[in-house]
C-alpha positions as CSV (number, residue, x, y, z in Angstrom):
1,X,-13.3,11.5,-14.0
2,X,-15.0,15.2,-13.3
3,X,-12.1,17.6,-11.5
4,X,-11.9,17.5,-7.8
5,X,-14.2,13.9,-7.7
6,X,-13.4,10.5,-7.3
7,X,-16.3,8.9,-8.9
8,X,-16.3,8.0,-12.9
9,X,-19.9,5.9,-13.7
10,X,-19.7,3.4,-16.0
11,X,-23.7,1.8,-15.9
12,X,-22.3,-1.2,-17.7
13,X,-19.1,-2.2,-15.8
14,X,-20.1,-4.5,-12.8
15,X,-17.6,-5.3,-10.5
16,X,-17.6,-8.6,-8.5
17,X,-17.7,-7.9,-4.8
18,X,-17.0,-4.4,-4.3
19,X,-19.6,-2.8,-5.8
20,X,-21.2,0.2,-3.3
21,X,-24.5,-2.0,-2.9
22,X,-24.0,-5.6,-3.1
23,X,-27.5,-6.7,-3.2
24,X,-27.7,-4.8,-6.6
25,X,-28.6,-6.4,-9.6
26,X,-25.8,-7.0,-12.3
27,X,-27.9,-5.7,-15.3
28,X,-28.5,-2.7,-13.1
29,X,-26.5,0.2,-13.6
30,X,-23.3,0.4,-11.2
31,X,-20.1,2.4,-10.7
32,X,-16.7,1.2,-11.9
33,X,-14.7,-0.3,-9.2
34,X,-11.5,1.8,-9.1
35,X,-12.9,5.3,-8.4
36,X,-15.4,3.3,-5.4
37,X,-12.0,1.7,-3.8
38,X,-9.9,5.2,-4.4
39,X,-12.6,6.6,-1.9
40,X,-11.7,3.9,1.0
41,X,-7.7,4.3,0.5
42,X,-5.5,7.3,2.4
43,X,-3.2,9.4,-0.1
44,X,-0.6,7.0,0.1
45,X,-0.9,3.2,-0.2
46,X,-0.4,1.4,3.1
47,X,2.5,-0.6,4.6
48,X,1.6,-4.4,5.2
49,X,2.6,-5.8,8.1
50,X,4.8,-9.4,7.3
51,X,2.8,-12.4,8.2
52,X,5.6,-14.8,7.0
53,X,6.7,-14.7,3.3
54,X,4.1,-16.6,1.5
55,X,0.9,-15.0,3.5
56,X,-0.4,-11.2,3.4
57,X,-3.5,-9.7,4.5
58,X,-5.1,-9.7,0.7
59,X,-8.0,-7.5,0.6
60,X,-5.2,-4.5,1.3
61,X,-3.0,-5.6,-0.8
62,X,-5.7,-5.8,-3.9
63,X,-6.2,-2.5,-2.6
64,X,-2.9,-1.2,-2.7
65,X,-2.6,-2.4,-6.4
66,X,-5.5,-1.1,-7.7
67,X,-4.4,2.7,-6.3
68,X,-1.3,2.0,-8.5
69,X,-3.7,1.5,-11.7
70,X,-5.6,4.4,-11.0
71,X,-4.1,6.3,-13.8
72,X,-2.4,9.0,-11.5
73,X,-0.2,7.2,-9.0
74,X,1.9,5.3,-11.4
75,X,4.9,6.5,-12.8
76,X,3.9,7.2,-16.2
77,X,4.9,10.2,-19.0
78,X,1.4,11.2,-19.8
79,X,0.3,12.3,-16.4
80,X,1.0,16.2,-15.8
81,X,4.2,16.6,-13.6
82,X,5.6,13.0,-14.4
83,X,7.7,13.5,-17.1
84,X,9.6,17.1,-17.8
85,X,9.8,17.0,-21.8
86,X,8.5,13.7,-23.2
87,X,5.4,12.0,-23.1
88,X,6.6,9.1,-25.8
89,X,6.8,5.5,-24.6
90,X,9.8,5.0,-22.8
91,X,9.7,1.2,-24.1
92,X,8.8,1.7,-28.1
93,X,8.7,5.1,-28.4
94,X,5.9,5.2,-31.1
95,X,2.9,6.1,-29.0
96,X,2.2,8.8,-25.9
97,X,2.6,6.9,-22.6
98,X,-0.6,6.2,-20.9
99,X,-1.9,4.0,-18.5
100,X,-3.7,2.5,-22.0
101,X,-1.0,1.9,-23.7
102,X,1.1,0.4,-20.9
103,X,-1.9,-2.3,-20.5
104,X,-2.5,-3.2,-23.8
105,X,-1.2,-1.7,-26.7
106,X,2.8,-1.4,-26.6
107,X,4.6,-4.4,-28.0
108,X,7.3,-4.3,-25.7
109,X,4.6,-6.2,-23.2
110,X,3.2,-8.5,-25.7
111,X,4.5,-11.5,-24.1
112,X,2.8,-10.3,-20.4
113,X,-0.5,-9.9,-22.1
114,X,-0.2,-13.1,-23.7
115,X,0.5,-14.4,-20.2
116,X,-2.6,-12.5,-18.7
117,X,-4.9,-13.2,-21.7
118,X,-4.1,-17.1,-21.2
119,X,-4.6,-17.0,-17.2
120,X,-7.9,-16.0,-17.8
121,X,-8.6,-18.7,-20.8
122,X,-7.4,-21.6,-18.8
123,X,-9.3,-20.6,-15.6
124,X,-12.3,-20.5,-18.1
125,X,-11.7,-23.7,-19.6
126,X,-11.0,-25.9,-16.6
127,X,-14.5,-24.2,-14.9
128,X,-16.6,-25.4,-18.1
129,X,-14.8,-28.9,-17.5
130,X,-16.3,-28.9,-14.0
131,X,-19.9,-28.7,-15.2
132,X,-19.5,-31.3,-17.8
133,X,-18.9,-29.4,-20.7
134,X,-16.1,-31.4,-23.2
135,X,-13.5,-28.2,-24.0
136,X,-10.6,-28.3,-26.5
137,X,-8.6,-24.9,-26.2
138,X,-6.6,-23.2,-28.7
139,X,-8.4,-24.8,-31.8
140,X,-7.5,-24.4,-35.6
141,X,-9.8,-23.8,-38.2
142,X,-11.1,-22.6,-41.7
143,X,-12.6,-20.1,-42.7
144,X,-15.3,-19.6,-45.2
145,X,-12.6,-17.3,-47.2
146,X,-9.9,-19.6,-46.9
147,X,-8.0,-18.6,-43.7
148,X,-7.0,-20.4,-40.7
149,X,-8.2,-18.9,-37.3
150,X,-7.3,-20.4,-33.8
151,X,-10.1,-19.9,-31.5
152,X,-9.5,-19.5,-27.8
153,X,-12.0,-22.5,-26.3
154,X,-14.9,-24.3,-28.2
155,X,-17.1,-26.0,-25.3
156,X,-19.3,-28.7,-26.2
157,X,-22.7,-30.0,-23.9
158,X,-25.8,-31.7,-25.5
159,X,-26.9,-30.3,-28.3
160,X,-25.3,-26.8,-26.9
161,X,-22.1,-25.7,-28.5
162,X,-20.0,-22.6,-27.9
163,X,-16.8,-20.7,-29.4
164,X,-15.9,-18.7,-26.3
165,X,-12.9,-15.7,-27.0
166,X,-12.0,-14.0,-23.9
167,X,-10.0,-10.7,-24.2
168,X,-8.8,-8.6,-21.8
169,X,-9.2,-5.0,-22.9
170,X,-8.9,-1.5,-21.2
171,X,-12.2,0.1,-19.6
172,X,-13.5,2.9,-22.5
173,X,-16.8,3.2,-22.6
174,X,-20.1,1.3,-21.3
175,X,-20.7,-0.3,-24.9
176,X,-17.5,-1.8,-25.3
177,X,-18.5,-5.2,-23.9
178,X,-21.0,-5.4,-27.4
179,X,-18.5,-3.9,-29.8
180,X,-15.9,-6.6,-28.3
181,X,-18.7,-9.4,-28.9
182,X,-19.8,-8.3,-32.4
183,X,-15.5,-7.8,-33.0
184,X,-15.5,-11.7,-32.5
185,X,-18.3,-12.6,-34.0
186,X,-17.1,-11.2,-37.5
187,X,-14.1,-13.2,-36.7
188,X,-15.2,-16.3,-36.0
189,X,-18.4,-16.7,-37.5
190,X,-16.4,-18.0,-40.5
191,X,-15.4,-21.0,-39.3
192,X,-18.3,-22.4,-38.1
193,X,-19.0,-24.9,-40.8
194,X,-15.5,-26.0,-40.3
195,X,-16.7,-26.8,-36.8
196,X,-20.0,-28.5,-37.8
197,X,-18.0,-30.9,-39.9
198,X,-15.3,-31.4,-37.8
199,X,-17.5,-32.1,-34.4
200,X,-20.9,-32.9,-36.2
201,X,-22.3,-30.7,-34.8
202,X,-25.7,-28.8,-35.4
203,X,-25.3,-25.1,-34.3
204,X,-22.6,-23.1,-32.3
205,X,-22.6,-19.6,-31.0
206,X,-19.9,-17.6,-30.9
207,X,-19.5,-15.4,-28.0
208,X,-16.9,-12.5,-27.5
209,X,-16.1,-12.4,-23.5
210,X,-14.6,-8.8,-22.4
211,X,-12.8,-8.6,-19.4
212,X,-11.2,-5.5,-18.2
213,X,-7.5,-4.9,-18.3
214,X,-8.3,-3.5,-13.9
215,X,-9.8,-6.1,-13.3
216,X,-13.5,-5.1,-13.7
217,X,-15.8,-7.9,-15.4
218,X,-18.8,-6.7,-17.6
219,X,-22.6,-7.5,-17.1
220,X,-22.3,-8.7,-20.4
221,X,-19.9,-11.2,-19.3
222,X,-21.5,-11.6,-15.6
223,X,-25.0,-13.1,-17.5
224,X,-23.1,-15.0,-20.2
225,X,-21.3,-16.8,-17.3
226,X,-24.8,-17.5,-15.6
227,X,-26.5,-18.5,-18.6
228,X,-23.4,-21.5,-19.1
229,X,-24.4,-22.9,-15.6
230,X,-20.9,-21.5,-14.3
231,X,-20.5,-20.9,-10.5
232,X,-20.1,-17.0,-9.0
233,X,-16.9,-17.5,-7.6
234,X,-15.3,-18.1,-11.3
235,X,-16.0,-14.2,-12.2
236,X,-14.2,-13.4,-9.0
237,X,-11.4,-15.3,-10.1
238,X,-10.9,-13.9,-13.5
239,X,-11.1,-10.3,-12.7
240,X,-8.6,-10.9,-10.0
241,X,-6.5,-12.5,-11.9
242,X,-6.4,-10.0,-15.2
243,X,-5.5,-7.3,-12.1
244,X,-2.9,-9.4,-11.2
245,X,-1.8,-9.6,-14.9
246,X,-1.9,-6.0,-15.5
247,X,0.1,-5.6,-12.2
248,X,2.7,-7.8,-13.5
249,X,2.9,-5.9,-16.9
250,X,2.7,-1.9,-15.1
251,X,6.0,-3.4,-13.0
């Protein structure tokens, strides 16, 4: 983020629904959605009105929640004039507290990401069920070298076969989305010919899916999505519900 601006561009972050020109392609370049949502919100985060205790006006309170993971709002020790003398994790105390760390890295929150990370696989799963594809989640198998790896989702159609691994990651940089695929790949490649016997099967890809810890979805993932038949309204789903996760874990 430049001093004194608002606006961070990441040309391959595309964010579902709230992008500045809605009619724009996903491959095209587009701007990351926090900084575009920090220009619509006033310097404090607004008080909702009560509807009744289960109902709220959503699209404010998305809103409200994504100010708090700006980086700058929340309370933590990295940000200039938050802390007085220490910038160590208040929780482990091994790493500098930043809005990265919090997120994704301490191990204090292992069991929330776990929590997040498997919101995101089931919602997956259960929307490949719905276009016919047979799924079996949290799969064991060999590796070439003699390891056991558990894959997140292996979805089977036809004579189309996939090993899907969603993982919920902080925004970095624009070719993250590819170094998180390739990451997988070099996992899971491995075990394919456990697969192939185990399924009899004839070929399976494996695919890395990289969603971001604030809730902003990929093109990468966007086009994988498309290309597997699944509806629009599934990416919607999942980034709102890893910024919901990360929510839970910045509490």
């Amino acid at each position: 983020m430049s001093p004194g601006s608002n606006t961070v561009s990441y040309p391959a972050f595309a964010h579902i629904g709230l992008r500045e020109n809605p009619g724009k392609n996903l491959n095209q370049p587009t701007e990351i959605h926090i900084p575009f949502l920090l220009r619509q919100l006033p310097p404090k985060p607004p008080v909702l009105p009560r509807l009744g205790p289960p109902r709220m006006l959503v699209a404010e309170a998305i809103q409200r929640r994504i100010y708090l993971l700006s980086g700058y709002v929340p309370p933590i020790r990295a940000v200039p004039g938050r802390s007085r003398d220490v910038t160590r994790c208040r929780r482990c105390l091994s790493e500098i507290e930043t809005l990265p760390h919090i997120l994704g890295f301490c191990p204090y929150i292992e069991a929330l990401c776990n929590i997040r990370h498997h919101a995101v696989r089931s919602m997956l799963a259960e929307a490949l069920k719905e276009i016919e594809f047979t799924v079996h989640q949290e799969v064991k198998g060999l590796a070439t070298q003699g390891s056991v790896r558990r894959i997140d989702i292996i979805a089977i159609k036809n004579n189309s076969t996939y090993i899907l691994d969603p993982t919920i990651r902080f925004e970095i940089h624009e070719d993250q989305m590819h170094e998180v695929n390739s990451e997988k790949k070099q996992i899971y490649e491995p075990t394919i010919p456990f697969f192939k016997d185990k399924y009899c099967l004839s070929h399976i890809d494996v695919i890395g899916l990289m969603v971001g810890a604030r809730g902003t979805i990929t093109s990468f993932f966007a086009n994988k999505c498309k290309n597997l038949g699944l509806p629009h309204s599934i990416v919607k789903e999942i980034a709102i519900s890893a910024l919901k996760g990360s929510v839970q874990i910045l509490k």
